[in-house]
C-alpha positions in Angstrom: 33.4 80.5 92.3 33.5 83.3 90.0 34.1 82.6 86.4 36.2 84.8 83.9 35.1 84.2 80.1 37.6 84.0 77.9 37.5 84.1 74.1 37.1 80.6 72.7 34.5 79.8 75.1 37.4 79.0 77.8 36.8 79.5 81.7 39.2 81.1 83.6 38.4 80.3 87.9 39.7 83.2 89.5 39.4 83.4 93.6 37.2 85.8 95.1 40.2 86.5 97.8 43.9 86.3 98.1 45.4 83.7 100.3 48.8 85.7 100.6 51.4 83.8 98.7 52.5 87.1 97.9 53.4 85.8 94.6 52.6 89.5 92.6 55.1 91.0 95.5 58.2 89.0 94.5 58.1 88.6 90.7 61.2 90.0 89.0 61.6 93.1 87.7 60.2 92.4 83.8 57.1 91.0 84.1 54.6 91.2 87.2 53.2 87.8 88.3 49.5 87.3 86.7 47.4 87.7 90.3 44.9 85.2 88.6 47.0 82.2 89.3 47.9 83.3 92.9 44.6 83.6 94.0 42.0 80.6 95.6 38.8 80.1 94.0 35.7 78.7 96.6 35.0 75.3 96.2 33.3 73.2 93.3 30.3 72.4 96.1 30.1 75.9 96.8 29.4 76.7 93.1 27.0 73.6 92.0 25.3 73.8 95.3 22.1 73.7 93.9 23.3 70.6 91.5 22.3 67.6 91.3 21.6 64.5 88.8 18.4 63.8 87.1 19.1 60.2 86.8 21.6 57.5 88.3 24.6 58.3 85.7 27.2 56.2 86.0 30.2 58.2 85.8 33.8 56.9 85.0 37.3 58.7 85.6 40.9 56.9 83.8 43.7 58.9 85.1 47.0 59.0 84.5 48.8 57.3 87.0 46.7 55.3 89.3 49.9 55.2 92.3 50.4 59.2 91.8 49.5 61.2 94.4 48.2 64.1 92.0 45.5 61.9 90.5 44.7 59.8 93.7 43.5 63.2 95.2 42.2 63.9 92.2 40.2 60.5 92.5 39.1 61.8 95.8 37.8 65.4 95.1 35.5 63.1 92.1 34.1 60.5 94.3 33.1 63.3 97.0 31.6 65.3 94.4 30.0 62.5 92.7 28.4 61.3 96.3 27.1 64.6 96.9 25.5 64.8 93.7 24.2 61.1 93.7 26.3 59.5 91.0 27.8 56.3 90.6 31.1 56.9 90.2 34.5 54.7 89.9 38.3 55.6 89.1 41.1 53.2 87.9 44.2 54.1 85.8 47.6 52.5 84.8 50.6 51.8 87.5 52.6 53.8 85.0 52.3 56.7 83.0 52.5 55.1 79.5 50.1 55.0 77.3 50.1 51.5 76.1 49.0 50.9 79.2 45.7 53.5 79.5 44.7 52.3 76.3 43.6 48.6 77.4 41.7 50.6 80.7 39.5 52.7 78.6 38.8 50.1 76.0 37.6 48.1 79.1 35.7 51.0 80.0 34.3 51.9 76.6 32.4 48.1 76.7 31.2 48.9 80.3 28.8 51.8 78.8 29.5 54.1 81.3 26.9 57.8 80.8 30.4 59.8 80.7 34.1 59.4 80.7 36.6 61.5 82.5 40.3 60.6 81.6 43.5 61.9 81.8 45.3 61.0 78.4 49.0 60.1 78.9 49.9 61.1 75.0 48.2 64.1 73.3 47.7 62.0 70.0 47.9 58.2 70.7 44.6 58.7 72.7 42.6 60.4 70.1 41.6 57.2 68.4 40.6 55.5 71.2 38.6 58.6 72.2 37.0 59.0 69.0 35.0 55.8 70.0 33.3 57.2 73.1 32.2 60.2 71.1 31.0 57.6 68.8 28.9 56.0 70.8 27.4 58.9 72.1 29.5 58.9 75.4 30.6 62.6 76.0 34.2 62.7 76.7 35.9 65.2 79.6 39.6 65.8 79.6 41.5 67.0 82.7 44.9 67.6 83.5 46.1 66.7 80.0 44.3 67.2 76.0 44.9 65.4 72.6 45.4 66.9 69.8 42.2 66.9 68.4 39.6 68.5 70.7 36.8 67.0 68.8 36.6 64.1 70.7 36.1 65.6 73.8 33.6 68.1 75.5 35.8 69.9 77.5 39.0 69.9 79.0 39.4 70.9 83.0 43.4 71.6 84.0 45.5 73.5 85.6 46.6 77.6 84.0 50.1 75.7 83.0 51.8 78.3 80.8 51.2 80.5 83.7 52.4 77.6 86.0 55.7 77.4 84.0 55.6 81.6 84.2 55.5 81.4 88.3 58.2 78.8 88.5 60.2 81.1 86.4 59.6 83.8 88.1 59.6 82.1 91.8 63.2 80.7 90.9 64.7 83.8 89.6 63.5 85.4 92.7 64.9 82.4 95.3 68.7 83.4 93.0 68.4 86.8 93.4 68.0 86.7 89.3 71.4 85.4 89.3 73.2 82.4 88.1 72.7 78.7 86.3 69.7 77.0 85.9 68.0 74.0 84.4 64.8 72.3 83.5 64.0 68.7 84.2 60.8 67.7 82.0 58.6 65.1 80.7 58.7 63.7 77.2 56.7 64.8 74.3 53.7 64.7 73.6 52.3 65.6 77.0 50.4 69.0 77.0 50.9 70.1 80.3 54.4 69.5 80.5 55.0 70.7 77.2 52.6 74.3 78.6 54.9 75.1 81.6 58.0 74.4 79.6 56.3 77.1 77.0 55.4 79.2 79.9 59.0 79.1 81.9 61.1 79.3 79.0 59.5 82.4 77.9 59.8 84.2 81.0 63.1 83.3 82.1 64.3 84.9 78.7 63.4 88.1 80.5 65.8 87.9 83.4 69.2 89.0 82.0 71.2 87.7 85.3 70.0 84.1 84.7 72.0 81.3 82.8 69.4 79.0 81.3 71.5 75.6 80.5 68.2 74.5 78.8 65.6 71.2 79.4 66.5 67.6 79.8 63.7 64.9 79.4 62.9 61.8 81.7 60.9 59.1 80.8 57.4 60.9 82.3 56.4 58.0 85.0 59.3 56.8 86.8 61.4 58.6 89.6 64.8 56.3 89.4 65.1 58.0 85.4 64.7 61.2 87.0 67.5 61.1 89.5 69.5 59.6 86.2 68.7 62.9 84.2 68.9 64.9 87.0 72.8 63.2 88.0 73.7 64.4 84.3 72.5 67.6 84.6 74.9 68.0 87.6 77.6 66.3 85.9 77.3 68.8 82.4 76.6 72.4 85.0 79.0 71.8 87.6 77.9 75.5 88.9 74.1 74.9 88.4 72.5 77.1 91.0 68.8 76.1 90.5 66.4 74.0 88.8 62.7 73.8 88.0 60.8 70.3 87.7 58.2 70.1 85.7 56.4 67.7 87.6 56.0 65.7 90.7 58.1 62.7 89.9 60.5 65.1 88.6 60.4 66.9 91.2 60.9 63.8 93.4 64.1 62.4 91.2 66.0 65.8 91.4 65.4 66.2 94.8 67.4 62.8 95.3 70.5 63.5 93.0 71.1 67.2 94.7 70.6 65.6 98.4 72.7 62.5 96.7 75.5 65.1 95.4 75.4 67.1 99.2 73.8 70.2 97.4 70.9 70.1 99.3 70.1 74.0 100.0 72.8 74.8 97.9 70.9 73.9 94.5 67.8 75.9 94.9 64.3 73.0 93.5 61.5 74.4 92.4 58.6 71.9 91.2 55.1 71.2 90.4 53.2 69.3 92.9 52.7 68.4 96.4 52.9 64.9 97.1 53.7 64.2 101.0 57.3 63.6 99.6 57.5 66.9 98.3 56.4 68.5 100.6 58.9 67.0 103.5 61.8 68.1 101.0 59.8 71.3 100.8 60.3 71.5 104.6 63.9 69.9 105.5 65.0 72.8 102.4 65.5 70.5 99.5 62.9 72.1 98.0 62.2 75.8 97.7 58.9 76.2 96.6 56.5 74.2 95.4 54.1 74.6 92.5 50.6 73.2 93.4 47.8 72.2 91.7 44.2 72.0 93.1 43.7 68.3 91.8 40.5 67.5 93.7 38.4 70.6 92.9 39.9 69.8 89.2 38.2 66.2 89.8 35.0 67.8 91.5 34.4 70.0 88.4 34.8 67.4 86.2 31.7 65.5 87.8 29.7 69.0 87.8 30.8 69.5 84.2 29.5 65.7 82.8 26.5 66.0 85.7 25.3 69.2 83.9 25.9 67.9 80.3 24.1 64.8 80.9 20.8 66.9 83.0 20.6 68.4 79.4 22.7 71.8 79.6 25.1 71.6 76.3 26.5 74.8 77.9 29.7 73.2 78.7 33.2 75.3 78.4 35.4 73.6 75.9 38.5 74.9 78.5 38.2 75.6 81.5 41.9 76.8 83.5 42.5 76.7 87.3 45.1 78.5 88.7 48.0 77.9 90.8 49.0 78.1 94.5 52.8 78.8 95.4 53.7 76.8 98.3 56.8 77.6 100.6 58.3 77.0 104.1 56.6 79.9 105.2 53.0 79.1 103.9 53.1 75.1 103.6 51.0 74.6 106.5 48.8 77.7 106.6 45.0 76.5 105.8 45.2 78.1 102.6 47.3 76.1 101.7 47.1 72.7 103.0 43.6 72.6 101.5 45.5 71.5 98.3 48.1 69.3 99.7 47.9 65.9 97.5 46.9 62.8 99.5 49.4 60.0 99.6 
C-alpha cells in the first residue's frame, strides 16, 4: 500500500493500479475527477505483513450501527486482521445509530480495560466526553468512519476521502443527466462528520455544472430507513420534475430507493448513493440505482487493528488522519473482482 503524506501529518492511501471505473473519463466538463479516489490500494495484510503484536492486546471496536452492513463488514475486515496479528479482538455497537445508545456500550467497555479502543462515534461532540475518559486512563483512542470535534481525545482517525466522495457523486450524477436537469440531496442529520464531508464535497462541485438544478438537502433521522422513504416522498411531492438524487448514505440510499420505485419512477429518477449493502446493490442491478458510492469498510477495519497494534508495540508514529478513497460501482463494473472485493456483507 503506498502512502501519500499530506500536511498535518494525514495519510492519503492511493492504489498502485487502476481498476477501471473510468471515473477521470466521465467527469464533467469543470473539474476533472481526483484519480486518487478512483484508484484501489493493496490490502492492509499486504502492507503490515511483517506485523505482528508483542503482547496479547486486547483490542475493542464500538461501531455505529451494529445491524448495518457497512460496519458489520467493517467488524469483519478487524477480526481477520486481528487473528492474523494475534489479538484478542471483539466488536459490539448500538441497533440504532443514536448516540444515547453508544454511550452506555463504551462506558461498558471503558470498565472492561480493554489495551485500545476503536469506535465509530454517532455525534461529533456528544462523544468527546466519554472519550476523554479512555484517553484518561491511558487507553489510546482510534476513530474510523466518523471524528468528534475535539481530536485530542483520539490517536487517529481511519475514514473514507468523503469530501471527495460527495465530489464523485456530484460528478457521477451530473454525468448519468447529461448535466441537465433537477436534483436533490437526501442526508443525515448534524453533527455527523462524514455526512456533513460529502454534503461539503457534492455541494461544491455541483455549483460548477451550470445545466443542473440543485433543489438543495433534506435531512432524515441518520438510522432508520422508513424516515428515509418519508423525506424522500416529500422531496418528490415539493420537485415534481426531480430528475436525480444523491444519498448520502446507505440507509438513505435504501429509503429513496423505495419512494421512487413506490412513485413508478424507477429508472426515470436517476439514485446515486454511498454504500453497497446487498440491498443496494440489487437496486444497483434491477436500475433503481445508478451508481453506487463504495467504501472499503473492511480494510478501513484492518487498518485500524495495524494502527492500535503498532501504537501499543511502541511506534508513536501514528497518522492523526489517515483518508481512503473511493470505488464507483455501476451495472457495468458491479461484479467485476475489482469491485466485489468491497461489496458489504449482509
Amino acid at each position: 500500500m503506498k502512502k501519500a503524506s499530506l500536511p498535518g501529518g494525514r495519510r492519503l492511501l492511493v492504489g498502485l493500479a487502476s481498476i477501471g471505473l473510468m471515473v477521470s473519463a466521465c467527469s464533467t466538463s469543470a473539474t476533472p475527477a481526483p484519480t486518487t479516489a478512483s484508484a484501489a490500494p493493496s490490502s492492509p495484510s499486504d502492507a503490515s505483513a511483517s506485523l505482528k503484536a508483542d503482547a496479547n492486546y486486547k483490542v475493542t471496536l464500538v461501531v455505529g450501527q451494529n445491524n448495518d452492513p457497512f460496519f458489520v463488514t467493517m467488524a469483519n475486515g478487524a477480526t481477520e486482521e486481528a487473528n492474523a496479528l494475534g489479538v484478542t479482538f471483539d466488536w459490539q455497537g448500538p441497533t440504532n445509530y443514536d448516540p444515547s445508545l453508544q454511550i452506555p456500550i463504551l462506558n461498558s467497555v471503558l470498565t472492561s480495560k480493554p489495551d485500545a479502543l476503536i469506535v465509530s462515534p454517532t455525534d461529533a461532540n456528544a462523544l468527546v466526553a466519554t472519550l476523554k475518559e479512555f484517553s484518561a486512563a491511558g487507553i489510546p483512542v482510534i476513530n474510523v468512519d466518523t471524528d468528534v470535534s475535539d481530536t485530542s481525545v483520539r490517536l487517529g482517525l481511519i475514514t473514507s476521502d468523503n469530501k471527495i466522495g460527495g465530489k464523485l457523486a456530484a460528478q457521477e450524477i451530473a454525468k448519468i443527466l447529461d448535466n441537465t436537469g433537477e436534483v436533490a440531496l437526501l442526508c443525515v442529520p448534524p453533527g455527523i462528520t462524514t455526512g456533513a464531508d460529502r454534503k461539503a464535497g457534492f455541494e461544491a462541485e455541483i455549483a460548477n455544472v451550470s445545466g443542473i438544478d440543485y433543489v438543495g438537502s433534506q435531512i432524515y433521522n441518520g438510522s432508520d430507513v422508513t424516515d428515509a422513504v418519508r423525506v424522500m416522498n416529500a422531496i418528490l411531492a415539493k420537485s415534481p420534475n426531480l430528475a436525480g438524487v444523491v444519498a448520502c448514505d446507505g440507509i438513505a440510499g435504501l429509503g429513496a430507493a423505495t419512494a421512487i420505485k413506490s412513485a413508478g419512477k424507477a429508472g426515470d429518477i436517476k439514485l446515486v448513493t454511498f454504500d453497497a449493502g446487498p440491498d443496494l446493490v440489487a437496486a444497483l442491478k434491477d436500475g433503481t440505482i445508478s451508481a453506487l458510492m463504495i467504501q472499503k469498510s473492511a480494510d478501513i477495519g484492518a487498518m485500524a487493528v495495524d494502527d492500535a497494534v503498532r501504537y501499543l508495540n511502541g511506534d508513536t508514529n501514528i497518522p492523526p488522519e489517515t483518508l481512503v478513497p473511493y470505488v464507483v460501482g455501476t451495472q457495468d463494473n458491479i461484479d467485476s473482482p475489482d469491485v466485489q472485493k468491497y461489496l458489504f456483507v449482509p
